[in-house]
Every structure is written in C-alpha cells, then in structure tokens.
SEVEX-484309 format. One record per residue (C-alpha): residue in one letter; chain; x, y, z. Coordinates in steps of 0.02 Angstrom, whole numbers, plus 50000, padded with zeros to 5 digits. Example, Ala and Ser with C-alpha at 12.3 -4.5 7.8 and 13.67 -1.06 7.14 Angstrom:
# residues 2
ATOM r c    xx    yy    zz
ATOM A A 50615 49775 50390
ATOM S A 50684 49947 50357
//
This chain:
# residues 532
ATOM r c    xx    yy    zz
ATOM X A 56148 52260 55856
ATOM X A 56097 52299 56017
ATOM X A 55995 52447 55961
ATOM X A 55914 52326 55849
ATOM X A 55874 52198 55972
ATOM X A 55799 52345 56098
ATOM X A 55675 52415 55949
ATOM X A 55612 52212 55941
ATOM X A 55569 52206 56104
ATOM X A 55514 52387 56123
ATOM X A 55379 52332 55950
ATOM X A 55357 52157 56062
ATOM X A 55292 52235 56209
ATOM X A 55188 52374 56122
ATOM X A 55084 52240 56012
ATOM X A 54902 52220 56094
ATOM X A 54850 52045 56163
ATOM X A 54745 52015 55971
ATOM X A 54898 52060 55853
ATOM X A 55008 51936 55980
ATOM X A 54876 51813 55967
ATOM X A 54892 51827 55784
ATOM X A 55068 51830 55766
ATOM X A 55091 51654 55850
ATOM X A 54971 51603 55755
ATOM X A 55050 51629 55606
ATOM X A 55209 51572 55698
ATOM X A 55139 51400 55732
ATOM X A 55046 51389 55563
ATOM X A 55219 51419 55465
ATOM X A 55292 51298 55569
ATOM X A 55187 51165 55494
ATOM X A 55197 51199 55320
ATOM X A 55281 51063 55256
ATOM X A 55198 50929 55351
ATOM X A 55013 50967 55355
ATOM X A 54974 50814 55213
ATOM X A 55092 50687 55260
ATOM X A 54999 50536 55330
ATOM X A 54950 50541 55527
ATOM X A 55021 50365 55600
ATOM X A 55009 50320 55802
ATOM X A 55178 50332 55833
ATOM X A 55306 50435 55891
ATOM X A 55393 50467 55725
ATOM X A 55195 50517 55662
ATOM X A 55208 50689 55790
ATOM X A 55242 50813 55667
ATOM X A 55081 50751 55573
ATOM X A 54983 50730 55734
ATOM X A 55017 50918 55790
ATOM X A 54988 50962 55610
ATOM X A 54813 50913 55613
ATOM X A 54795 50960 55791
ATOM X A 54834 51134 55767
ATOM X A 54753 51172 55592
ATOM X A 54583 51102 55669
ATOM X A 54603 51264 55794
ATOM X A 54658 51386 55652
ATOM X A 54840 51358 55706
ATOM X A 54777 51443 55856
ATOM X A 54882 51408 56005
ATOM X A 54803 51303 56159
ATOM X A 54911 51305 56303
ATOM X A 54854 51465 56421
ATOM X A 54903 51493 56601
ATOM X A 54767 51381 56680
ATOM X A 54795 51239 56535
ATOM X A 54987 51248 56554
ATOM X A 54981 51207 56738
ATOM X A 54881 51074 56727
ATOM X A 54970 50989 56581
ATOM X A 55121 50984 56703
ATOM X A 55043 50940 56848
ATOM X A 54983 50757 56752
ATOM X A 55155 50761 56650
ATOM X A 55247 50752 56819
ATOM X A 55125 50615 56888
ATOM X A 55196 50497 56762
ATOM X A 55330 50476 56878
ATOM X A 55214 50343 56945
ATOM X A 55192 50271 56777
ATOM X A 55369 50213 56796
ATOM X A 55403 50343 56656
ATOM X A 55506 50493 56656
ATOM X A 55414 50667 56657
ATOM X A 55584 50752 56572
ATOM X A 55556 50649 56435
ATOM X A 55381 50746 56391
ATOM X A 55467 50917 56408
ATOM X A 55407 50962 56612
ATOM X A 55561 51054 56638
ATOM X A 55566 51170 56501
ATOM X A 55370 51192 56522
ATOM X A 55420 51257 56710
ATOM X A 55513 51390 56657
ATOM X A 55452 51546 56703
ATOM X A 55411 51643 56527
ATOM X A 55526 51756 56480
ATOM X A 55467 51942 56505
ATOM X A 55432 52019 56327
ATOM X A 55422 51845 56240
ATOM X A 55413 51869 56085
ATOM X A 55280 51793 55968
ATOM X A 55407 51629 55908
ATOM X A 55437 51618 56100
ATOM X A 55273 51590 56137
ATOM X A 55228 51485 55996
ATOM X A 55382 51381 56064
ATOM X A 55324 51365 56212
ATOM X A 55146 51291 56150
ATOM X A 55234 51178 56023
ATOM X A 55337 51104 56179
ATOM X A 55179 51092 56290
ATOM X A 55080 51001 56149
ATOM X A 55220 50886 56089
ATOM X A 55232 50830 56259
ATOM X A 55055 50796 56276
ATOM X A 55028 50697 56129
ATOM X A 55188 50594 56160
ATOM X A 55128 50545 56329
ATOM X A 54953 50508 56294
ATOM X A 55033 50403 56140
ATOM X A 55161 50304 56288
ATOM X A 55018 50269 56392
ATOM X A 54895 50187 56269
ATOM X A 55034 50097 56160
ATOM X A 55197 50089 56287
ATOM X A 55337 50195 56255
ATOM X A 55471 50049 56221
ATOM X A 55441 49945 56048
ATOM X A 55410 49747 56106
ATOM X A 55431 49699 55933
ATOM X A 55632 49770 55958
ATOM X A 55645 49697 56133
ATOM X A 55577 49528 56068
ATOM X A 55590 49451 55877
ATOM X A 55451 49313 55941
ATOM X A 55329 49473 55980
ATOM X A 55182 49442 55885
ATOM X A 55023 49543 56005
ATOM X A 54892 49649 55906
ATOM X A 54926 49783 56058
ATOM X A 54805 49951 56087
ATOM X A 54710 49970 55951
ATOM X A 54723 50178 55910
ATOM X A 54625 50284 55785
ATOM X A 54753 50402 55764
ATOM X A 54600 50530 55688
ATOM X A 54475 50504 55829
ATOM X A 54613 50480 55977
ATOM X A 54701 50672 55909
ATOM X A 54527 50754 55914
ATOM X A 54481 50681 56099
ATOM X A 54655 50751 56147
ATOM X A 54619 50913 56073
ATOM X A 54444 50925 56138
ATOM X A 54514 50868 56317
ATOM X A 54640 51012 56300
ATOM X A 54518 51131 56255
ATOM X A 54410 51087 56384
ATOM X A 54554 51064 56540
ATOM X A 54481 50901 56560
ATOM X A 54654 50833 56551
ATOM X A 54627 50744 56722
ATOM X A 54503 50640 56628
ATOM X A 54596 50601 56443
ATOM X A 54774 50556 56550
ATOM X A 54660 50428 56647
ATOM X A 54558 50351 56508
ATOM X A 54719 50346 56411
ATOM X A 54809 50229 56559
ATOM X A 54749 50018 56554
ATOM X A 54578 50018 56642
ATOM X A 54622 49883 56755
ATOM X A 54648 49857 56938
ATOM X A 54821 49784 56921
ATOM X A 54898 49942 56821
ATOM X A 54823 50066 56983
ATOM X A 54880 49951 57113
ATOM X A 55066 49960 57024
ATOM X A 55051 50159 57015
ATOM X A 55018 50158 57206
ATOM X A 55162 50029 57239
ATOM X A 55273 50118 57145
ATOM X A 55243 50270 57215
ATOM X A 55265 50184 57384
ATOM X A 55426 50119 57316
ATOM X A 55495 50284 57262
ATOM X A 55467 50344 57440
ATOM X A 55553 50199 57513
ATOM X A 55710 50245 57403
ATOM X A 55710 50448 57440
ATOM X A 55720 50380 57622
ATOM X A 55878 50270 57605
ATOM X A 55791 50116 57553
ATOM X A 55786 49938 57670
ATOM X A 55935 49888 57775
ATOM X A 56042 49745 57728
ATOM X A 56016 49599 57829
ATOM X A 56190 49540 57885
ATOM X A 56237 49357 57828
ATOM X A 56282 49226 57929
ATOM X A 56195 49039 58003
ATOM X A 56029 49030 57958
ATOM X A 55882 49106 58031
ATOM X A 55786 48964 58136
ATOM X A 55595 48997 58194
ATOM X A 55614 48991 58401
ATOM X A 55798 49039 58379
ATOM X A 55853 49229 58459
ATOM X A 55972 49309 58368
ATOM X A 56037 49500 58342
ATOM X A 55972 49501 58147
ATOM X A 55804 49464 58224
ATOM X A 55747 49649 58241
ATOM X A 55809 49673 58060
ATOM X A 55726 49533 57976
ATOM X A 55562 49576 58050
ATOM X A 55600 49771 57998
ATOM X A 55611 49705 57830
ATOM X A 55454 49620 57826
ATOM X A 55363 49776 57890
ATOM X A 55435 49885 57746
ATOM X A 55380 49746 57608
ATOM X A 55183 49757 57720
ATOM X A 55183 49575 57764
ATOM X A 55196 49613 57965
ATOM X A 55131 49725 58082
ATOM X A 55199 49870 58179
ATOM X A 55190 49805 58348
ATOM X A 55361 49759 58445
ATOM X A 55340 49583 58518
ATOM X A 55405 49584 58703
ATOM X A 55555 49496 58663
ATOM X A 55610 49576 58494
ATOM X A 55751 49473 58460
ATOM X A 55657 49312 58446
ATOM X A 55603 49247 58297
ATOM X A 55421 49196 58359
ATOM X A 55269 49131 58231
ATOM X A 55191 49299 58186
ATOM X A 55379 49317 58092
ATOM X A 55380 49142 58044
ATOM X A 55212 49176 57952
ATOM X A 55272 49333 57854
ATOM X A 55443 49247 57805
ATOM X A 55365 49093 57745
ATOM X A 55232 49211 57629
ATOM X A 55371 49306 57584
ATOM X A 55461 49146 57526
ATOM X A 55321 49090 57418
ATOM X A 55273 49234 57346
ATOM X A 55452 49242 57291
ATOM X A 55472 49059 57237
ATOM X A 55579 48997 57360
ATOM X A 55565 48833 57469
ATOM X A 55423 48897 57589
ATOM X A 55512 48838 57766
ATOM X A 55531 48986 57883
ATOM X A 55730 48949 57856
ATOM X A 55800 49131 57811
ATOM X A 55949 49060 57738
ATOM X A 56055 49103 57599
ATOM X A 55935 49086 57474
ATOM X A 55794 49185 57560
ATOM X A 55938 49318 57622
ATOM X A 55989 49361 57461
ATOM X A 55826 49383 57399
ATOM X A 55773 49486 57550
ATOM X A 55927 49611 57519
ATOM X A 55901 49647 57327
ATOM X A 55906 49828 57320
ATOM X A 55752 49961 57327
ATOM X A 55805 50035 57141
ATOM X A 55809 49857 57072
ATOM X A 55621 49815 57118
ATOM X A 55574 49998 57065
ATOM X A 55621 49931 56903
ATOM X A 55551 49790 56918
ATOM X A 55375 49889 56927
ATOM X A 55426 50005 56800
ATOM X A 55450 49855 56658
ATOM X A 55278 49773 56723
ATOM X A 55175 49937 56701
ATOM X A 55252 49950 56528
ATOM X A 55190 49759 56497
ATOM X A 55049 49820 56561
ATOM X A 55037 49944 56438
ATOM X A 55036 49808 56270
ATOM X A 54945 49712 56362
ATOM X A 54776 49795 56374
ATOM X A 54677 49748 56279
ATOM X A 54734 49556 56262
ATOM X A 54651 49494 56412
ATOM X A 54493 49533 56382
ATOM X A 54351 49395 56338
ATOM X A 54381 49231 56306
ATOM X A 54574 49157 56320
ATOM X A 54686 49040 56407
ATOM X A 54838 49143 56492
ATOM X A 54992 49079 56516
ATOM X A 55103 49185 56628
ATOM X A 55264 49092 56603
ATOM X A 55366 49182 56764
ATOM X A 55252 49151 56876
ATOM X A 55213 48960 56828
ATOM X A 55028 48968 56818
ATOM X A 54904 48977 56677
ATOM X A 54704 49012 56675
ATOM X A 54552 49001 56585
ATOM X A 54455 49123 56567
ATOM X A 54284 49150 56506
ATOM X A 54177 49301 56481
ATOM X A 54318 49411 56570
ATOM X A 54299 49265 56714
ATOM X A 54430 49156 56751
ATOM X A 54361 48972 56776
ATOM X A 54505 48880 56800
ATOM X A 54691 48910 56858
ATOM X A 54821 48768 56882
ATOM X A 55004 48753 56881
ATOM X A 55146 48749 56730
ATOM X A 55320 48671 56697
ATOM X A 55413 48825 56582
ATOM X A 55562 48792 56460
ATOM X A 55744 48808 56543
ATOM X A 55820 48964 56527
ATOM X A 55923 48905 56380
ATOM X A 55756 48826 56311
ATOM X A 55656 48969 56347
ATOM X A 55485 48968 56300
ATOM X A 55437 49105 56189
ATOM X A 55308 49252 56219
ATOM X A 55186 49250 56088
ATOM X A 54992 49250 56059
ATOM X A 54896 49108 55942
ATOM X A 54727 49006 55931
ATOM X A 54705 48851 55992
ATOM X A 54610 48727 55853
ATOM X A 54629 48556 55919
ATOM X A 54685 48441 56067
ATOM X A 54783 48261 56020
ATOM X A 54735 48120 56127
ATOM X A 54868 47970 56169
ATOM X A 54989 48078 56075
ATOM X A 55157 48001 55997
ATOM X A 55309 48123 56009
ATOM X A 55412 48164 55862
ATOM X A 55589 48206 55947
ATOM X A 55629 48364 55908
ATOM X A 55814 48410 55824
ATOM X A 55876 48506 55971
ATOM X A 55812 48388 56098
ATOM X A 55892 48234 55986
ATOM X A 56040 48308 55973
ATOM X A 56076 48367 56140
ATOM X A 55998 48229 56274
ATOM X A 55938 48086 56170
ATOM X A 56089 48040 56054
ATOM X A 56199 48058 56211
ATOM X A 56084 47953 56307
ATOM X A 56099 47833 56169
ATOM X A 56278 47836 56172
ATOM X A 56272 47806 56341
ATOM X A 56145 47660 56356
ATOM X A 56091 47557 56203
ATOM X A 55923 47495 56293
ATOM X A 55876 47686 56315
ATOM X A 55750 47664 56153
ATOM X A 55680 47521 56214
ATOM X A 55646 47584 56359
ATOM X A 55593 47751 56315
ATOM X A 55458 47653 56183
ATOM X A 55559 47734 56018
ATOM X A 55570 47695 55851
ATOM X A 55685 47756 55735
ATOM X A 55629 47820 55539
ATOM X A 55754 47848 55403
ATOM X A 55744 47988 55297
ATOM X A 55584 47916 55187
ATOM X A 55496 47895 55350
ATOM X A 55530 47730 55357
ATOM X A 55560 47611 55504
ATOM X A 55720 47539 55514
ATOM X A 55811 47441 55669
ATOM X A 55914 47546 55785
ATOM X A 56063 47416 55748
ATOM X A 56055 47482 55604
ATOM X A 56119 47666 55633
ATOM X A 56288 47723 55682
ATOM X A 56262 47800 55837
ATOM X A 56409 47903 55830
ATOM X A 56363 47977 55653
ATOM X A 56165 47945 55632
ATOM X A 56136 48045 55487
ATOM X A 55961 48109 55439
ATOM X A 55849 47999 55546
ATOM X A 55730 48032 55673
ATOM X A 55668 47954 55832
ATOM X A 55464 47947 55888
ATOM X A 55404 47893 56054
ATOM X A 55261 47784 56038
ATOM X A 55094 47841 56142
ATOM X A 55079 47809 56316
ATOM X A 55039 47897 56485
ATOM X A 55222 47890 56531
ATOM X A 55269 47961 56381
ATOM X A 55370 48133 56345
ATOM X A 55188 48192 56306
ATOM X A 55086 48111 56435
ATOM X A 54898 48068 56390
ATOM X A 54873 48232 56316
ATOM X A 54909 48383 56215
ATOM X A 54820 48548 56192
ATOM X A 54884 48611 56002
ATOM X A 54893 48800 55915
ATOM X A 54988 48881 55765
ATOM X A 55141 48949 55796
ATOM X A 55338 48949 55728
ATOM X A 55403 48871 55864
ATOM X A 55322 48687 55886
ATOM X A 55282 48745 56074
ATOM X A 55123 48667 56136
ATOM X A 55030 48625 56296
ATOM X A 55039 48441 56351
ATOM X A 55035 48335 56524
ATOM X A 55172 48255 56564
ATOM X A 55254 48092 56670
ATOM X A 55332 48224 56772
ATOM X A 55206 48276 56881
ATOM X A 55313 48281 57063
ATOM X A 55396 48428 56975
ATOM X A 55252 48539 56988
ATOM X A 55289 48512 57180
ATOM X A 55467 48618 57146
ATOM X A 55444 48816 57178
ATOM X A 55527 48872 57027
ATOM X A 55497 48765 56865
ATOM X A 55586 48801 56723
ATOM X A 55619 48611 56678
ATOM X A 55565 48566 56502
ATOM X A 55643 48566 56340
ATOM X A 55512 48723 56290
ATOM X A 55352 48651 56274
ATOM X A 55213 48691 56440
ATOM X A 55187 48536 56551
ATOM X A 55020 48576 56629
ATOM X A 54967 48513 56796
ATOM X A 54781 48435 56780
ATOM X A 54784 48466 56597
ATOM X A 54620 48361 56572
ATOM X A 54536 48489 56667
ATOM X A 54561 48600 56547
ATOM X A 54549 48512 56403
ATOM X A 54371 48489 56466
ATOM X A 54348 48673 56457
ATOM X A 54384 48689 56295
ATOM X A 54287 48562 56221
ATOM X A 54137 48636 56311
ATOM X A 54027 48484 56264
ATOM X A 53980 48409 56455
ATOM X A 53850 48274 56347
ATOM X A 54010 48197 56242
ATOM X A 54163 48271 56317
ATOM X A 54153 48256 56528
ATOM X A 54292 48212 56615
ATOM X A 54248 48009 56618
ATOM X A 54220 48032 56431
ATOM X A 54400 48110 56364
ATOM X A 54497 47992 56497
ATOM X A 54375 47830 56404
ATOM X A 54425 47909 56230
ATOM X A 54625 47927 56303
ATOM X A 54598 47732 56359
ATOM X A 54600 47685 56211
ATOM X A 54761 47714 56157
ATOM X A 54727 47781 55989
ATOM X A 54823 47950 55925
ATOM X A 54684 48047 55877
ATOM X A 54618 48228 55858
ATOM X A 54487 48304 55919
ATOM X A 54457 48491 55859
ATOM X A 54369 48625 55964
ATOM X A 54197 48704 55905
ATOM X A 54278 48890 55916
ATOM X A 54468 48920 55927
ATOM X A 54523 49006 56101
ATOM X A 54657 49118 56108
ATOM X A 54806 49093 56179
ATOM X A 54933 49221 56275
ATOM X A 55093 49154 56339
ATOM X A 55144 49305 56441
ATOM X A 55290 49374 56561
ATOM X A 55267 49460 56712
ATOM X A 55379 49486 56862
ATOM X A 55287 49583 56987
ATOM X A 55105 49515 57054
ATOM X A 55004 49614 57176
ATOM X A 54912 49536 57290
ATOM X A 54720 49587 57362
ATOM X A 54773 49669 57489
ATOM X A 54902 49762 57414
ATOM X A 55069 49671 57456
ATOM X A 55171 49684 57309
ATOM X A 55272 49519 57262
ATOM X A 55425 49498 57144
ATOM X A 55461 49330 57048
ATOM X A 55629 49281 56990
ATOM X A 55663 49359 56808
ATOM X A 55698 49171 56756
ATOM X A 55720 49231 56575
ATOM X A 55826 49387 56611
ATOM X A 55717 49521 56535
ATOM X A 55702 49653 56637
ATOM X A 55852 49735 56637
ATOM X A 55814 49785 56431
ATOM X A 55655 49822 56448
ATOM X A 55709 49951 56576
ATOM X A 55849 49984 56476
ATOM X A 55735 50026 56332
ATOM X A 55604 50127 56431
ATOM X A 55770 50240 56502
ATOM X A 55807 50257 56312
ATOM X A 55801 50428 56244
ATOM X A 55628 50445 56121
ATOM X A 55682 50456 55948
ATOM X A 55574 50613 55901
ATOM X A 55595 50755 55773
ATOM X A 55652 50928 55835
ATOM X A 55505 51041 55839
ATOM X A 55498 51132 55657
//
C-alpha cells in the first residue's frame, strides 16, 4: 500500500500545470453530475444547483487561484462585523496551507469549499441567514427580491474578475443604518477582547451634586458607551452636570425615567454585559437584512420597540409621532399590510379576549360599568337586549359594543388595513400614557399620539380633508368611512438597537423577548449538503 500511495504522488507531481488543470476539471465536473438540471432556488438548500450552474458556465473550470483565494478570505473573515460567523463559510479550512503534491480531487476540494462559501455568504447577506418565517408564524414580508440566474452570474463574473470587494458590498443593505451597525459592532467586539465595561457597584442612588466613590466609574461607563468626553473634571468624584447630561441621554435613549437618578433601574441597565449588546447588534443587522428593501417609497413604519411610528413619502419621512404597543402578553404582531380606509367616530366591538379577561370581570365587579363605559349588549342574532337580562356569571354567546365617542376605547379615530389579527391604528382617551417611557399598555391594537395628523397625510386631499375639515366630519358623531385614494403600506417592525447621528449606539428594552432566538437562530449550524 504504501508503494502504491508513493507511485500516486510520484504521477501527481510529474503531471504538467495543463493535464492538472484538466484533471480537476473533470474532478469538479463529475462532481456535479447528478445535479446539473435540478431547479436553481435562492436558498441554501438550492447550493448544489447554484454551483452546478456556476461551474458548467466556466467549463467546470475551477476559479479560485492564489490571488482569488486570498481575497475570498479576507471578505469571508470581515463578516465578523456582519454579526455573522466567518467558520460558518468555510475560512478555516480555506487557510490551510495546501498540501504539497495535492492531488487533482484535493484541489478541486479545495475550490468546491472556496465557492460554496462564497455563494452561501453572498446568499446570507442579501436574504439573512436565519428564516423569519421559523422565528415568527405572523411573518408575512416579501423580503430581498433575488434572481437566482442573474445574482449566480454577477457572483461568477465578480469572481472572475477579483472584484469581490465590490459584489460582498453591493450584496450588504445599502443603507446608512446597516454601516453604522458594522462599525459599532466592530467597536463592540473590541470592547469585549479588552475585558468589556466594569460593573458599577450597587448601593443608594446616584444624586447629581452628590460625591461618591462610584463617581469615577459611572462617568468611565459613559465614556465607553461615547456619550462623555475624555477629560477628568478637577474633582473626579463629583457627579457635576457634564455627567448629569450623559446619564440623563443615556436614560432616554434606553427608556428609562430621564432624571439624572442612577438608581436601580438605570444601574442595572448600565451593567448589562458587553456580549449581551453584541448580540443585540448582531439580531438588528440580521433584521436589517429582511428588511431592505421594505422601507423604501411610500409607507407608514411602525417600529413597535422603540414606540414611534413615521410617514414616509418618496423615501422622506414627513411625519413621526409617538405609539402605545400591546402588553407583552398582548403583543402586537410583526407583519406588513395596506392601509384602505380610516373610520371616523368609530364604535368598538369588544373583542373575545378583551371581554373575557377585563370586561366581564369588571362587570362582575360593578354593574354600572356598561353604563358608564356607553355599552350595549347584542345577543347572538345581533340583537339588543338589556344587560339585566344576561347572567353575568355565565353570559353565553353575547357581545358587548361601545357606542362612539372621543372618550371611547377607540377615541375619535381609527386608521384600518387587512390583516388576521384585528390590530389597527386608533387614538385613544389615554393620551397621558404617551408621557410614560416605556409603553406597552394596550390590549394589541396601536394607540397613536396625534393620530389626526396622520390621518391627514393619508388622505392627501388639503381642499376636502385639512385638519379643521376631518375634526368637522369627526363632530358629527356619525360612524363612517372614509377610504384613501391609493392604499399605503404598512410595516409594523422590531428593532432593538438605534444609532444615533453621531454615532452613539442606543439599546431599547427587548419588551417582546426576541432577541435571544433570533441570536439563537443566527448561532445555528446552516443546514447545507456535504459537497458531492
């Protein structure tokens, strides 16, 4: 045997550069026999196909040469910054030194490794690498749109041309919040090869005025995060205004109570570990990632962790205001629709849950709740009957409707598109809520804070439909609809991470809890074929 295996590598080494050329060719082109019809699909499970094709449009010849090679790992390891890991697209085996004498199924190896890898990781940065369809059974996004046939032959011609510099860029979200979460991240990852932040210590709360020993560590803290300067005051262990300034930006930006106090609250926030907001940037440049091409144009946003929504028109965003989110047992849904029509002095149907859960107990309770709430009740034929007529503690199949009005569940107002789930936009009697930093308060449903503002917007008819003219229409106390000329999408999104124009990065409170699988799911190994 070992005779045998010398004589192979003695007839290895003693083939000319043409017949080794040729024999991984025909190495790579047998490797493909099977699979050189089967339909090409933009997914990971579609590689076999995608190489395929890549391959048999050079001949089967192989691509990767020295130069090539070393640049495919050089922008395979900078997806480290992507929040994705460069093992995953084969880096280490790719930075093997070759084998001396590699034989002609070596080296087609070797270029089968290199090329899955490339495709894969093109493929995770135009589409995402985790499924949000798995993560999420309300997901319902078009995503990146991806000729598999035209995408394969840029990344073949970008291959062939070492322009991979180029194809890795185009192939990331072209927009200014995906870069400026590559450079935090990277900043991020250096923070954590250096040990990370210190824990502040706990203890009475941190007063502005007030000198303490922690004061040198808070103010540390806030220099790490880039919300305070270098300098050293002259008295570092008093907590003077330039630290009362950072703490209280630090406190909004992080939905807390925005009072200088570092107490509890604040201090827990302030010592959540390095590795847990890496993560946090890691499952925002994935949203990021199915996200791309959703904000473009015309659409109202709705980015549910963070409370706000926009308008925005022609890629310009018109309008931004404040929003009241479902509890987290309530949670309002991520999902994308059209909004058709708005409802003016809307009446409220009760909804099962919400009937079951707080009215019927409230009714228990109190017996004037209806009355004062403005409800009627309906039997099963939608008719009205009296509420002494129903056994409160065993209604049966009735239901309950609030009758218009601006103090109504509903308010004056309510903004209406498709979907499963009965979720809407509406204003609401509950306006001092929108003072609260966090607001997940309703039942599901999006109170919205100067709702006729937008409604305005939408109707984009200044002649009929200007502010004085929907609130004379809403005076009137008639239920009515009003439909819009064009329907507007809709994206109610999730996002934990904001970064701000001059680069501080900002973490909300994952009110929903779904970080942790999304970066469970991007640490997940890729279900892929072994190469043939």
């Amino acid at each position: 045997m070992i005779r045998i295996h010398h004589a192979l590598l003695v007839l290895t080494c003693l083939l000319s550069p043409l017949a080794m050329a040729d024999a991984v060719q025909d190495e790579i082109r047998a490797r493909f026999a099977d699979v050189q019809d089967r339909e090409l699909t933009a997914s990971a499970a579609g590689l076999p196909q995608a190489m395929a094709q890549f391959y048999a449009a050079r001949d089967w010849a192989p691509v990767w040469d020295e130069a090539r090679l070393t640049g495919l790992v050089e922008q395979l390891s900078a997806l480290y910054t992507d929040g994705l890991d460069p093992q995953v697209y084969g880096v280490g085996l790719l930075q093997r030194e070759p084998v001396v004498g590699e034989s002609p199924a070596q080296k087609a190896e070797r270029d089968l490794i290199a090329t899955r890898g490339y495709l894969l990781a093109l493929l995770h940065l135009v589409k995402g690498k985790a499924d949000p369809a798995r993560l999420d059974a309300h997901w319902n996004f078009e995503g990146s749109p991806l000729e598999p046939l035209s995408g394969l032959a840029a990344a073949r011609e970008a291959a062939e041309k070492n322009a991979l510099p180029t194809i890795f860029q185009r192939a990331r979200p072209a927009r200014p919040q995906y870069n400026a979460l590559r450079s935090a991240l990277a900043r991020y990852r250096v923070m954590e090869l250096e040990g990370g932040w210190k824990t502040l210590p706990a203890g009475s709360p941190l007063k502005p005025g007030m000198r303490d020993v922690r004061v040198p560590l808070l103010r540390e803290r806030l220099q790490v995060a880039g919300l305070l300067g270098l300098d050293v005051p002259a008295d570092p262990w008093r907590y003077d205004d330039a630290l009362k300034a950072a703490v209280m930006r630090f406190q909004a930006e992080s939905y807390l109570s925005s009072d200088g106090v570092v107490g509890p609250g604040t201090l827990a926030v302030l010592n959540i570990p390095v590795s847990v907001r890496i993560d946090q940037i890691r499952a925002n440049l994935e949203r990021l990632r199915w996200f791309r091409q959703e904000t473009a144009g015309d659409a109202v946003i709705v980015d549910l962790a963070g409370y706000r929504i926009a308008y925005v028109r022609d890629g310009k965003t018109l309008w931004r205001s404040e929003v009241q989110i479902g509890k987290e047992y309530r949670a309002t849904p991520v999902f994308r629709s059209e909004i058709s029509h708005l409802t003016l002095s809307p009446g409220w149907v009760v909804p099962p849950t919400i009937f079951r859960e707080d009215a019927l107990p409230a009714i228990r309770r109190n017996p004037d709740y209806l009355s004062r709430q403005r409800m009627k009740v309906f039997n099963a034929m939608g008719q009205e009957i009296p509420a002494s007529a129903v056994n409160w503690r065993n209604p049966g199949n009735i239901t309950l409707r609030q009758q218009p009005g601006a103090d109504g569940a509903l308010g004056e107002l309510v903004i209406r598109f498709d979907n499963l789930y009965s979720i809407y936009l509406h204003d609401t009697p509950h306006k001092s809520l929108f003072a609260a930093s966090q607001r997940a308060t309703s039942s599901g449903c999006i109170r919205v804070q100067n709702i006729h503002e937008l409604a305005v917007l939408l109707l984009d008819d200044p002649a009929k439909w200007s502010r004085e003219g929907l609130q004379s229409a809403i005076n009137e106390r008639v239920t009515r609809n009003v439909k819009l000329t064009r329907k507007i999408p809709i994206l109610l999104a999730y996002w934990t991470v904001d970064v701000g124009a001059d680069g501080y990065v900002s973490f909300k409170p994952d009110v929903y809890k779904q970080d942790v699988a999304l970066v469970a799911a991007l640490d997940a190994p890729t279900e892929l074929a072994p190469l043939l």
